[in-house]
C-alpha positions as CSV (number, residue, x, y, z in Angstrom):
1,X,-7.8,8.5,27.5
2,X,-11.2,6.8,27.2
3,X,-11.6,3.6,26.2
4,X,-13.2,5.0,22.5
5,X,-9.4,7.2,22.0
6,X,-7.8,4.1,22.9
7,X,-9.6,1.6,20.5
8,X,-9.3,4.6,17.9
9,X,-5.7,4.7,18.4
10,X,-4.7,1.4,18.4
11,X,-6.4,1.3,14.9
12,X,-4.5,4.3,13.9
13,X,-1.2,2.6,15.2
14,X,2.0,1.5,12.7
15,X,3.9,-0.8,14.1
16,X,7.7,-1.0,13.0
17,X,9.1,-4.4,12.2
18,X,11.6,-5.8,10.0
19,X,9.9,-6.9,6.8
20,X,8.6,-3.2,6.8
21,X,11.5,-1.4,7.3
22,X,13.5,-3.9,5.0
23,X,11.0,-3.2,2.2
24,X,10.9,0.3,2.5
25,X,14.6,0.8,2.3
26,X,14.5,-1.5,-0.8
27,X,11.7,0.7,-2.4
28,X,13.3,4.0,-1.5
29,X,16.7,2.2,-3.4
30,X,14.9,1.3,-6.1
31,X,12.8,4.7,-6.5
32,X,16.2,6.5,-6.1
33,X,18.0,4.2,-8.6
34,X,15.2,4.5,-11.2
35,X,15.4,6.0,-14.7
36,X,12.9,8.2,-16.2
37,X,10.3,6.2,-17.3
38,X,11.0,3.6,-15.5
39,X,8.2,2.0,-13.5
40,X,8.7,0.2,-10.1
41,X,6.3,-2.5,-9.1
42,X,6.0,-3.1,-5.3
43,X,3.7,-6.3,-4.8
44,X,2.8,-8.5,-1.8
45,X,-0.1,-10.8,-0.5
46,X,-3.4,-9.0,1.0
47,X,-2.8,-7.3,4.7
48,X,1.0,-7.8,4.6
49,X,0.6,-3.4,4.9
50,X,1.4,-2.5,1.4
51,X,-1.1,0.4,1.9
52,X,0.9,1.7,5.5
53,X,4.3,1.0,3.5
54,X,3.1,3.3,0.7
55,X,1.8,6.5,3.6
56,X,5.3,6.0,5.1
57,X,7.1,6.1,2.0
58,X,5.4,9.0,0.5
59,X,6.2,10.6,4.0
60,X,10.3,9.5,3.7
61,X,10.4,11.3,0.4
62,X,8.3,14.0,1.0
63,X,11.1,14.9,3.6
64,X,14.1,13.6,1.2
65,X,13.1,15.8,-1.5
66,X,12.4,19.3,0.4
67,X,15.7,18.5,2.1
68,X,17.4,18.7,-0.7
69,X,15.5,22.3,-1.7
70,X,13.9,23.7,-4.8
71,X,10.4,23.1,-3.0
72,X,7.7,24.8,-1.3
73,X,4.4,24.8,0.5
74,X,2.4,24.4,-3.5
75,X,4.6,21.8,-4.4
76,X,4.5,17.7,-3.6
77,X,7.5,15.9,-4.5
78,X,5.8,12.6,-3.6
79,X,1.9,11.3,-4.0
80,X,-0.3,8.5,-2.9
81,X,-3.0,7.8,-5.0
82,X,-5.3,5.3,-4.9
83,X,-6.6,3.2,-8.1
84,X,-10.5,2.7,-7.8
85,X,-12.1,-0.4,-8.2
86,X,-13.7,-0.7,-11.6
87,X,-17.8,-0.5,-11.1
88,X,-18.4,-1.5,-14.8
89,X,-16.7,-3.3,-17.0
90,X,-13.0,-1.5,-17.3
91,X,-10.6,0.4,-14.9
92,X,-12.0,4.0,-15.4
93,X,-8.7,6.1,-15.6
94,X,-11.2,9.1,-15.7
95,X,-12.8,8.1,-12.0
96,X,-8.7,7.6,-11.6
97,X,-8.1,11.3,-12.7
98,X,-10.8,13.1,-10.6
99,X,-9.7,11.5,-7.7
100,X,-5.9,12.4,-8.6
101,X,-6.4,16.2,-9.3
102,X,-8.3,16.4,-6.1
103,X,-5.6,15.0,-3.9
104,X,-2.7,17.0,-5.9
105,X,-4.7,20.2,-5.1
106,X,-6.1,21.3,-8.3
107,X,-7.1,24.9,-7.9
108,X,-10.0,23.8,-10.6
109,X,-10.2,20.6,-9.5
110,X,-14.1,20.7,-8.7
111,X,-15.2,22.1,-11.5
112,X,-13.8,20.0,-13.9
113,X,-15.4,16.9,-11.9
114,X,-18.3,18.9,-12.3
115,X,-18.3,19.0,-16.1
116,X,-20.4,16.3,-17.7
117,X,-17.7,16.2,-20.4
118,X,-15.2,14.8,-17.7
119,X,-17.4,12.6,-16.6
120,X,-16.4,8.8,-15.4
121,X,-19.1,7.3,-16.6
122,X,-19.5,8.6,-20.3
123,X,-18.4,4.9,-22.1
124,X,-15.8,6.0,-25.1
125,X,-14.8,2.9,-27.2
126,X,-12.4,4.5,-29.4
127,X,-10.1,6.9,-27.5
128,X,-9.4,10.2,-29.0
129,X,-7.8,13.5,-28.1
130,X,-11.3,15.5,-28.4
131,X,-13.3,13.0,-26.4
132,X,-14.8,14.1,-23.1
133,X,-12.2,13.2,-20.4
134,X,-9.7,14.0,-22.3
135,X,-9.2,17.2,-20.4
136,X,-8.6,15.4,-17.4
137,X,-6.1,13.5,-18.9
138,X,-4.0,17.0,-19.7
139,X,-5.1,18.3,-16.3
140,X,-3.7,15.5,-14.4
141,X,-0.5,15.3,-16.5
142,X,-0.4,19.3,-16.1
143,X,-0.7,18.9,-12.3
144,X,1.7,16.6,-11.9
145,X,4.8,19.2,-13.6
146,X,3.4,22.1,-11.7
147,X,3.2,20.1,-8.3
148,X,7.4,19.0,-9.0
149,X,5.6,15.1,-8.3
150,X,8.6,13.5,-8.4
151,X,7.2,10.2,-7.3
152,X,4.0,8.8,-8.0
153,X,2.6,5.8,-5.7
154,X,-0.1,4.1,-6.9
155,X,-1.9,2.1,-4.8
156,X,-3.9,-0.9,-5.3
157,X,-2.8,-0.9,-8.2
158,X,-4.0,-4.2,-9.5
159,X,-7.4,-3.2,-10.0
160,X,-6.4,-1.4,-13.2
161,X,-6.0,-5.0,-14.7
162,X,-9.6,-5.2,-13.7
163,X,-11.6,-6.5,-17.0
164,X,-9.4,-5.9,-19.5
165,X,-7.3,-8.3,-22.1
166,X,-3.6,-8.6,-22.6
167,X,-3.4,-6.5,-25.1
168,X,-5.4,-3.8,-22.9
169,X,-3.0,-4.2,-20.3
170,X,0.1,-3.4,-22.6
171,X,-1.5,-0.8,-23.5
172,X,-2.5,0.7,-19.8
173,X,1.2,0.1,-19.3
174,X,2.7,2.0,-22.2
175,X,0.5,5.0,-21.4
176,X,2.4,4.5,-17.9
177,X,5.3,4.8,-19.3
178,X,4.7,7.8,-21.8
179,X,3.2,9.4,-18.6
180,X,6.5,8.4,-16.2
181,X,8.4,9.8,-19.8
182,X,6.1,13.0,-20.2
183,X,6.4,14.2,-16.5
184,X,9.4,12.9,-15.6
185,X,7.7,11.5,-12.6
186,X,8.9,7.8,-11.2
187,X,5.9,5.7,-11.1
188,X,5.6,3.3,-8.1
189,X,2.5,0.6,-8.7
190,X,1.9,-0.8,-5.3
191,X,-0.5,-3.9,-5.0
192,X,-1.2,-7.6,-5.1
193,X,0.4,-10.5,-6.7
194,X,-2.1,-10.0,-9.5
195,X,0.7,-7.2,-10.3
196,X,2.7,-10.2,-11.4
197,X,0.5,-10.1,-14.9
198,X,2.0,-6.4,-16.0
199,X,5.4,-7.2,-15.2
200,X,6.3,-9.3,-18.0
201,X,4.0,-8.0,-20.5
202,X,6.8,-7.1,-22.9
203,X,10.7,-7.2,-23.1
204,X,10.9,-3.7,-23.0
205,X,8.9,-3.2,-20.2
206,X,10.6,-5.9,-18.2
207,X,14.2,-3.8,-18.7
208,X,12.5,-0.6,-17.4
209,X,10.8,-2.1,-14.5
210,X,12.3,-2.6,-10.8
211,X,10.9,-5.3,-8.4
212,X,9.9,-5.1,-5.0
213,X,8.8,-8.0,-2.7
214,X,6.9,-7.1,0.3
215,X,6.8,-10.7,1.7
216,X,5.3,-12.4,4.7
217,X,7.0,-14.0,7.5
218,X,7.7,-17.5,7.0
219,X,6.8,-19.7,10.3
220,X,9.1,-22.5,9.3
221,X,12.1,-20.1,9.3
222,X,13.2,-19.6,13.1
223,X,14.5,-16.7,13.2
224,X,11.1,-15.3,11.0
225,X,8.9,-17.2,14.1
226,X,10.9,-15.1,16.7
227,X,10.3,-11.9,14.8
228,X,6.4,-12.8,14.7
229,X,6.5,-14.0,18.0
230,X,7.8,-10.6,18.9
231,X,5.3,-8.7,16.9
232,X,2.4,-10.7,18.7
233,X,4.1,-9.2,22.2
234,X,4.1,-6.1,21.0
235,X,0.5,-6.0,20.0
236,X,-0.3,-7.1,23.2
237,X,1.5,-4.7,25.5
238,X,-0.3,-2.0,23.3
239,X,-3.7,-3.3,23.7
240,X,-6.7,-0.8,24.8
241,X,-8.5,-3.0,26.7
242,X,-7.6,-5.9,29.3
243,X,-7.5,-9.1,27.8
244,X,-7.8,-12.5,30.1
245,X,-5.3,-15.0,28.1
246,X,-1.5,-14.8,27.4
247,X,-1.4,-13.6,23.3
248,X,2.1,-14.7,23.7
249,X,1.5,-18.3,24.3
250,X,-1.1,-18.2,21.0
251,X,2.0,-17.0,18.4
252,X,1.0,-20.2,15.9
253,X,-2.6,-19.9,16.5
254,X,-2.3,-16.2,15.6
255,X,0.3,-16.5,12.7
256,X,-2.2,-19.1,11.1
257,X,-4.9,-16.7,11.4
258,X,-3.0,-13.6,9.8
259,X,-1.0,-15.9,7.0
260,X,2.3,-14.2,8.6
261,X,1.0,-11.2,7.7
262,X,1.4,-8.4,10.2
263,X,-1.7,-6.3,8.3
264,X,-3.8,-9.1,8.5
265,X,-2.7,-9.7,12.4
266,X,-4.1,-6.1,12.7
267,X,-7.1,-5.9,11.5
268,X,-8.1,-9.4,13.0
269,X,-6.9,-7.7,16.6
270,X,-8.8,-4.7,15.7
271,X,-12.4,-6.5,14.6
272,X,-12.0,-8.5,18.2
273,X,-11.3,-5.3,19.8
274,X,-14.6,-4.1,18.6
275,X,-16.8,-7.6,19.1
276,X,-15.4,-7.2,22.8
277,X,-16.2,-3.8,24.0
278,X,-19.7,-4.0,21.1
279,X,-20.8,-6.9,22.2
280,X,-19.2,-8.4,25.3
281,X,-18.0,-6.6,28.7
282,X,-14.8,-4.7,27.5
283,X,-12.4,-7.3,28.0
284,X,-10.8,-9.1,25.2
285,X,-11.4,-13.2,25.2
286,X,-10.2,-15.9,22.9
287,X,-14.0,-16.5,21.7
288,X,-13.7,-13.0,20.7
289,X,-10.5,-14.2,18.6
290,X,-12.4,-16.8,17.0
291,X,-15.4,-15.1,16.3
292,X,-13.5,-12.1,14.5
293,X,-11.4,-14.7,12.3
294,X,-12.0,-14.6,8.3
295,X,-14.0,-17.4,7.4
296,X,-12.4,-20.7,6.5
297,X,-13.1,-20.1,2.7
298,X,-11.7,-17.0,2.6
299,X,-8.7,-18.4,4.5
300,X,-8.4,-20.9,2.0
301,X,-8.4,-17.9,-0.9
302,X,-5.9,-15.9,0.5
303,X,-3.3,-19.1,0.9
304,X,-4.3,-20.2,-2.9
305,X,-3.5,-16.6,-3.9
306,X,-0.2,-15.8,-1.8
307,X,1.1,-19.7,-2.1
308,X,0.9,-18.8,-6.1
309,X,2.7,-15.5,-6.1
310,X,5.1,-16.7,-4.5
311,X,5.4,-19.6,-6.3
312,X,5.6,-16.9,-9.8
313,X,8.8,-15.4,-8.0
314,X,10.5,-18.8,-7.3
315,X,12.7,-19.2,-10.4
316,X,13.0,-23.0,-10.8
317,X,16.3,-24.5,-9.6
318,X,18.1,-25.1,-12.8
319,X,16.5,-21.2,-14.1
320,X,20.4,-20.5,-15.4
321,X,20.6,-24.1,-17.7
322,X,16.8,-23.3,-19.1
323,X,18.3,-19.9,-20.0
324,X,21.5,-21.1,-21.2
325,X,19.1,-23.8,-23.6
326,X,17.0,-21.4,-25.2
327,X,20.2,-19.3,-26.6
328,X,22.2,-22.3,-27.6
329,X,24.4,-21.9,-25.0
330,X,24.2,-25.2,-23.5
331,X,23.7,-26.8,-27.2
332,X,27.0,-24.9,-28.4
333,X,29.2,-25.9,-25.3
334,X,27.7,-29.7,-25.5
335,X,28.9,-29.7,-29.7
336,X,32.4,-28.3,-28.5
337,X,33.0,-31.1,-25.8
338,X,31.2,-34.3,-28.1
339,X,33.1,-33.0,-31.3
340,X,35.3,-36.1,-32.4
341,X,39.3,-35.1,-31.2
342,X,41.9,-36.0,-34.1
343,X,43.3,-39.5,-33.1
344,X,46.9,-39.6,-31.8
345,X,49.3,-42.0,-33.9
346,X,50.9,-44.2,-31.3
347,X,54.4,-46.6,-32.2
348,X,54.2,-50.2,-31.8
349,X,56.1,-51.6,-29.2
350,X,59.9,-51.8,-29.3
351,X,59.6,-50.0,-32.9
352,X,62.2,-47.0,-33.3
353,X,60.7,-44.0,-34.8
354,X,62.2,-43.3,-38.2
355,X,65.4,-41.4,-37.2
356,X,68.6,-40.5,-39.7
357,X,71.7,-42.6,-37.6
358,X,75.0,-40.9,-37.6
359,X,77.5,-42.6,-39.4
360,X,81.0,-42.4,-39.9
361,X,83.8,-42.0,-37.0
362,X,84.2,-39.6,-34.4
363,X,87.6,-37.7,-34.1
């Protein structure tokens, strides 16, 4: 294998660790345990792999479903599709549906992309049944039942918040819904902690919505640190090209680079990879580590970002007594205990309580 393959191959390489496969058992629970129209939200900081979670999951089911039968080489019981970034000032769920038709193998895919009237960039303020796009709309939902999608993974998901109000947002959630409702296809948004701002969008919503936490490895847990540190060695022993320092020896330099996130760790290893062999003489050097780091604003934007999220999914300590005080529980039960208890009547001292004495003699 030349040293090109190699490079090549180590950026096509998944590595297996615990937070990965933990998450993807949970997701495949949840997807399994989910009723129709129920949406599940996966979420995560950036480069923790949500993006190589997603491939491998649509993978597991894809062999989960046809297991089970009633499939065939037209069909796709599970889909990955990504949600553009918005280049103007909404999420374009039209740009969304030429993509999607394309990847669920729309015999007429190309020619409805082709038609102006379909055309992602043809601004419609008022939505309406007979406005262009439209079609795709009925095309994608159409493809969807004829494909048997039973599972819909939508990735990067969080740009579809892109731009738009609260009120937009319940409504590109509701349309999620009546999609999941209409198809009877489970609908798995993967992305960000920016997902955080659908979640709780509505009461309704929240009871027909699973959560999934894709977190990072926590360097002040120990056994977390040994799992990273065992990450880093596997990295290393997979490495394409020699490297002249011990990456097992740099586990906190390289956890503080990649925010505990395995993704990250990746890509950084990958970008240094390239500086070497680009740039240097093929052999991979701690200055190349350093060079290839993200900059130390965009460090700081990541931490703001992921400290936050996780901060959203922290309930507060005493989460059950705030609860408890918004439905009166807490007032109810502290009435009850202060109500004022009827006295008890207590006998002087050496007084006899008013008894009838026998009298008379006893034969």
């Amino acid at each position: 294998m030349n040293r090109v393959t190699a490079v090549n191959a180590f950026r096509e390489m998944t590595l297996s660790h615990p937070h990965l496969t933990k998450t993807i058992k949970r997701l495949g629970l949840a997807i399994r345990q989910a009723d129709r129209g129920s949406l599940v939200f996966m979420f995560g900081p950036t480069g923790v792999g949500k993006s190589t979670l997603a491939c491998h999951m649509r993978e597991k089911l894809d062999k989960e479903f046809r297991a089970e039968g009633g499939y065939d080489d037209s069909t796709l019981p599970a889909a990955v599709i990504e949600a553009p970034y918005p280049d103007a000032r909404n999420f374009s769920w039209k740009e969304f549906y030429r993509r999607a038709l394309t990847i669920l193998r729309d015999p007429f895919a190309q020619k409805k992309v082709d038609d102006f009237r379909c055309s992602a960039f043809v601004w419609q303020s008022h939505p309406d049944p007979r406005s262009p796009g439209h079609e795709l709309r009925l095309s994608f939902e159409n493809a969807l039942h004829y494909r048997k999608v039973q599972v819909l993974i939508i990735d990067e998901a969080q740009h579809i918040a892109k731009g738009t109000s609260t009120n937009g947002l319940l409504e590109q959630l509701e349309y999620l819904k009546s999609l999941a409702n209409l198809t009877g296809t489970v609908i798995v948004l993967v992305g960000t902690y920016e997902l955080l701002a659908f979640r709780n969008l509505s009461g309704q919503l929240s009871r027909r919505s699973i959560d999934v936490h894709f977190s990072r490895y926590q360097l002040n847990n120990p056994e977390e640190y040994r799992i990273f540190g065992g990450v880093v060695k596997s990295f290393a022993a997979r490495l394409p090209i020699p490297c002249d320092f011990q990456m097992t020896e740099m586990v906190e330099e390289l956890y503080v680079g990649a925010l505990g996130c395995v993704g990250l760790l990746n890509g950084w290893l990958i970008k240094a990879i390239k500086r070497a062999t680009d740039e240097g003489d093929g052999t991979l050097r701690v200055k190349d580590l350093n060079d290839s780091m993200y900059s130390h604003d965009q460090m700081q934007k990541m931490i703001d970002e992921l400290l936050e999220g996780e901060k959203l999914l922290d309930p507060p300590k005493d989460s059950i007594q705030v609860l408890k005080a918004r439905l009166g529980v807490a007032c109810v039960t502290a009435t009850e205990s202060s109500a004022p208890q009827k006295p008890v009547k207590k006998s002087p001292p050496f007084k006899r309580k008013p008894v009838r004495d026998p009298v008379g003699m006893a034969l």
